[in-house]
N, C-alpha and C positions, 0 to 999 in steps of 0.2 A: 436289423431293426426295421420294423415295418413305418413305413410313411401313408400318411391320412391325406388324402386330395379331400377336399371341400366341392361341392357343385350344388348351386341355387339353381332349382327351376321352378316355375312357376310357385315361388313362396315354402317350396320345402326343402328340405337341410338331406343330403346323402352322403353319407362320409364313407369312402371308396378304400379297402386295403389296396394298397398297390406299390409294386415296387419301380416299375415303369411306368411314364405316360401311358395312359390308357383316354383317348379321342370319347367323346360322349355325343351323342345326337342329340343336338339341341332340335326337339321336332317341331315344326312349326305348328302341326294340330295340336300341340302340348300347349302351345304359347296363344292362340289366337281361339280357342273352346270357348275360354270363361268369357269372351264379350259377345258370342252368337246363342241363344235358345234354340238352335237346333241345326243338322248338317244331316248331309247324304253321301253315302260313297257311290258314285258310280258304277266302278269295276265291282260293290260289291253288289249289285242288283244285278247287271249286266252279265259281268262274269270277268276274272282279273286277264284275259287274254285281250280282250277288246280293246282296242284303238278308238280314242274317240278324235274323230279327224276336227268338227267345230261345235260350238255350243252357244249356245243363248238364250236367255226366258224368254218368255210372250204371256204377258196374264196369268203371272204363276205355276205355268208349265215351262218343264226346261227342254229343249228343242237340239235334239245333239243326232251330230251324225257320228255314225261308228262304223267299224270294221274290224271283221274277224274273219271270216269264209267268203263273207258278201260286204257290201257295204249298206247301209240300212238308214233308213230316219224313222227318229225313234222319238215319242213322245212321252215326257214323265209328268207324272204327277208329282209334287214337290212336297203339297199336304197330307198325302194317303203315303208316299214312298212307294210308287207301283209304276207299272206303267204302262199308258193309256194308250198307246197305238204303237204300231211298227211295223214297219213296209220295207221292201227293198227298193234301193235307189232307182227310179224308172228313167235314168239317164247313162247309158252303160259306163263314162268314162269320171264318173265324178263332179268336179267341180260345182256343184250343186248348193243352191239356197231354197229353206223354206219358211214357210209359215202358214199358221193354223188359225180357223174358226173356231167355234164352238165344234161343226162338223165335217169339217172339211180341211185337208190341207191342200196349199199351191206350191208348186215348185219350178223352180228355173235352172238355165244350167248357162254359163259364160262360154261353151260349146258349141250352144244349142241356140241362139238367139232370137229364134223367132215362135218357139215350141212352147210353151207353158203346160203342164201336167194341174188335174185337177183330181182330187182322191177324195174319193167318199173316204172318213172315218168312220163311220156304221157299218160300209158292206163292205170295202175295199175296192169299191167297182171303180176305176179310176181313165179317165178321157184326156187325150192331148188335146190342145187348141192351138192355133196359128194365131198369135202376134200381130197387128199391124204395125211392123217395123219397116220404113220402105229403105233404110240406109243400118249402116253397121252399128250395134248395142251389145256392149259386155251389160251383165245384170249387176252384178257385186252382190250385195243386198237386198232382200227381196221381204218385204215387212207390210202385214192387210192389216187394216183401219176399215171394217165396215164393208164398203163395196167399190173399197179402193185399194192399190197395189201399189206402191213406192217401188222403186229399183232404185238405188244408190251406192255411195262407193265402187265407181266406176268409172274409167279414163273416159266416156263418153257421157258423162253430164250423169244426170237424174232424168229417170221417167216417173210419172204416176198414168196408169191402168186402171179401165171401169171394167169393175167386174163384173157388170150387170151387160156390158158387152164389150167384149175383150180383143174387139177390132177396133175400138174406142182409145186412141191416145193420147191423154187428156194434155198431156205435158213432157216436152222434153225437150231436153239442151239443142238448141238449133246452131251454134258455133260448131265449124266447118275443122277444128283443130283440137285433139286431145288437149283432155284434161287432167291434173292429176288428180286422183283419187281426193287427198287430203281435201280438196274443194268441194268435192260433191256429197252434199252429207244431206238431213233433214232432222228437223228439231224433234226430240225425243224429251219424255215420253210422249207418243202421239195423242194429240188430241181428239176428239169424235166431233168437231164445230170449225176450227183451223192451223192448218199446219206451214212451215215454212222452210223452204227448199233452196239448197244453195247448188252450186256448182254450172252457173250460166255465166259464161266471162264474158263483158263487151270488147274489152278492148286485154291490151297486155297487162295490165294492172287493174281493169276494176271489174268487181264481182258484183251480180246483183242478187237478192235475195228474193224468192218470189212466196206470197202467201196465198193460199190455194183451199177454198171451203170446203166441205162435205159434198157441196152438189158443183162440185169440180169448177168451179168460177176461181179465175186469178184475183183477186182482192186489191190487193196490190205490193208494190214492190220496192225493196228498198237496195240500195247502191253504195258501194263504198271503194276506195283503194288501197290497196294490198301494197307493202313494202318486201315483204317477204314470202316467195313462193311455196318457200321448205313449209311455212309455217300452216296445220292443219283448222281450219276452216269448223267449230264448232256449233251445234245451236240448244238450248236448252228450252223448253216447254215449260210455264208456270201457267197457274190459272187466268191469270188476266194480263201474265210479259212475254216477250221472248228476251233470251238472254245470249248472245253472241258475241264470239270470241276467233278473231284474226289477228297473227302478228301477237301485239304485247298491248292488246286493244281489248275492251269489253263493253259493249254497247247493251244496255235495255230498250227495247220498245215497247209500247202496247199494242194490242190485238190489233189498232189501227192503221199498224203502221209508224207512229210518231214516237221519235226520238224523245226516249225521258232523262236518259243520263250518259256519259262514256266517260271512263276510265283508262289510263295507259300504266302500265306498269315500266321500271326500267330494263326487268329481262323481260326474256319471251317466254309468251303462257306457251305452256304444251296441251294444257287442256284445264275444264271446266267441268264442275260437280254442284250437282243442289243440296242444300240439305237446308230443309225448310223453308222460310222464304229469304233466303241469303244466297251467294253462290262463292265458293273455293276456287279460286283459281290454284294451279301448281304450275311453276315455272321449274326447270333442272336444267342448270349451265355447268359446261366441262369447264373447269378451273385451272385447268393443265395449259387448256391453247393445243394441245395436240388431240391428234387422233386417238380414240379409244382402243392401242390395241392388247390392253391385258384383261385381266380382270379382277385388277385393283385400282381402278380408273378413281379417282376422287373427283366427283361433283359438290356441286352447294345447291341445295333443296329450298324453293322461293312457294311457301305458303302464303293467301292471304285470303282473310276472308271478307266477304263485302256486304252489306246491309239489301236489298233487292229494291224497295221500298225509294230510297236516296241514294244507292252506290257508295254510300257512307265508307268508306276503310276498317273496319272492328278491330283486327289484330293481326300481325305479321309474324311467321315463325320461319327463322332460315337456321341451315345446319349444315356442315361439310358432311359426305356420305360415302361408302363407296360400293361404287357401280351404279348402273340406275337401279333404285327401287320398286318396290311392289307396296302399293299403298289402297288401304279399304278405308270404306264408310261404314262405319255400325252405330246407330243412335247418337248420340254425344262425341263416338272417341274418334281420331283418325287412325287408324294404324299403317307402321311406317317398317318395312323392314329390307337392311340393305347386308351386303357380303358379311357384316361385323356386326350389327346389332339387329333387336328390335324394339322399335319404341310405339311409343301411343301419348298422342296429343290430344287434346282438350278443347272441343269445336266449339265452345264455350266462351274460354277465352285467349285460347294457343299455347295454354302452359303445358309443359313436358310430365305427361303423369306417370311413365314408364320407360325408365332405359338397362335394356338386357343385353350385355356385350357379350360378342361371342370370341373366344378367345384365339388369336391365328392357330392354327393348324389342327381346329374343332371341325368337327363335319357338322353341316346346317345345310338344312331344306328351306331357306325361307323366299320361295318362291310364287307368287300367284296374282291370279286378275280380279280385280273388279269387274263386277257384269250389271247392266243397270236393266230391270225390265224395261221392255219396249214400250211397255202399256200402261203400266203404272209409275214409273220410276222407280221403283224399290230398287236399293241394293244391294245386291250377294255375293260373297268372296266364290273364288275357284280355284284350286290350291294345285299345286303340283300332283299331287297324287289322286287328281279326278276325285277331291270331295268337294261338294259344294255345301256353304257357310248361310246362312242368313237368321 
């Protein structure tokens, strides 16, 4: 007697002869299509051998380092699907960050501290420069605004560099003691008027936030105390806020500096999202009390979304989950996918508009990162399999 398996994907019926379990690939590109107008396969431009070692936008190009023979930075075009530059690494061992102008790209290397590499994108004709660092700088992050150069996500503070003279150090963490990374960040998407930069500690608990113009003036600075070190150090860029996030804390400012609202949540943010003029907070607490070691770890998922305008509360969505998830922005939906399902929330009002369980012992890819331009904010998924979504 033949037995009929049932399997719903994406909204259609496949009725399977079978006389054994037969595993189905729930694919996560099958699930997460219909809310993007368009994606790119990496390995398929590239070529399926290639390692892409890191990646990130900048102004609608995507900025990925690869390797296959060599190691390379490569510039895509995201609109046309082609791609716009590619050089080999000018740092022999790696480690390497960049970013691009309209014609030029900079690069640094956490090796290399004191080196900057400067690359024509027209000729390829490309110049080192020497740094004025007079003490030790890992780069982390390396991200140009104009004729400025940020370094950040680095145990030794934030720098920002004039590009217009590159012996010029406009700013950097002057504490004499590592830092960790999670502290050192700067508010994204960059602005082209002011930006503001964390990872200066005074003392063992308090951080100060420094705001820093186009024509490299400190502005001024704002200060807070930290409860929790684990906890990563966020800053968000709206037109006229900044939006910051320590601990289980979300403060607003305006460009001035002053305190317009703060927020405490009762878990801890892990991080912060914009979508419009509101901001998501997401908090993930281990519900176990132990340590994560399988990977069927059950957390509970702490959405909330807040008004930007008053800090208002809009709507709160929590859920048990398992493992951490992998969670995007696309216009209206959130999307949510963990070892056993996928869902999709409703930025709207937090209602659950979709839940796709996957059944134990089903094979599922639903793996991948959100990527937020550096320049614009936009967001775009980046999936397990080097395609990118937006």
């Amino acid at each position: 007697m033949t037995i009929l398996r049932i399997s719903i994907l994406l909204g259609a019926i496949f009725i399977l002869p079978s006389c054994k379990h037969q595993p189905v690939d729930y694919s996560l590109n099958d699930l997460v299509a219909v809310y993007f107008k368009d994606s790119l396969s990496i390995k398929g431009l590239l070529g399926s051998e290639v390692k892409i070692i890191d990646r990130k936008i900048s102004n609608g190009k995507l900025l990925l380092i690869s390797k296959d023979t060599e190691t390379k930075l490569v510039v895509v075009d995201l609109v046309n699907k082609k791609v716009d530059f590619s050089i080999a690494d000018p740092f022999p061992f790696g480690n390497s960050s960049f970013d691009v102008t309209d014609d030029s790209m900079y690069v640094v290397c956490n090796l290399y501290t004191d080196v900057l590499w400067r690359i024509s994108m027209k000729t390829k004709s490309k110049d080192s420069v020497s740094m004025a660092f007079k003490n030790r700088m890992t780069h982390g992050e390396a991200l140009v605004n104009h004729k400025q150069l940020f370094l950040y996500k680095t145990v030794y503070g934030i720098a920002l560099i004039d590009l217009t003279d590159l012996r010029k150090v406009v700013f950097r963490n002057s504490g004499a003691s590592l830092i960790d990374p999670k502290s050192s960040d700067l508010s994204l998407p960059v602005d082209d008027k002011i930006n503001l930069l964390s990872g200066h500690n005074l003392g063992k608990d308090i951080t100060s936030l420094y705001a820093i113009d186009n024509e490299d003036s400190i502005r001024w600075k704002y200060s807070f105390e930290r409860r929790n070190d684990e906890s990563r150090i966020s800053i968000l860029n709206f037109p006229d806020k900044f939006l910051v996030k320590y601990d289980s804390t979300i403060v607003c400012l305006n460009k001035q500096g002053e305190e317009l609202w703060s927020r405490s949540t009762t878990e801890s943010i892990r991080e912060i999202y914009r979508h419009d003029n509101k901001v998501l907070t997401y908090g993930l607490v281990n519900s176990t009390g132990f340590y994560p070691d399988s990977d069927r770890t059950e957390y509970r998922i702490y959405l909330k979304l807040f008004d930007l305008l008053n800090g208002i509360l809009l709507w709160t969505y929590e859920e048990n989950i398992i493992n951490e998830p992998s969670i995007s922005i696309q216009n209206d939906c959130l999307l949510i996918a963990d070892k056993e399902s996928f869902r999709v929330v409703s930025l709207k009002d937090g209602e659950l508009q979709k839940f796709q369980p996957i059944p134990k012992g089903e094979k599922s890819h639903f793996s991948y990162t959100m990527l937020m331009d550096t320049k614009t904010g936009k967001y775009y998924l980046s999936s397990y399999d080097d395609t990118i979504y937006w």
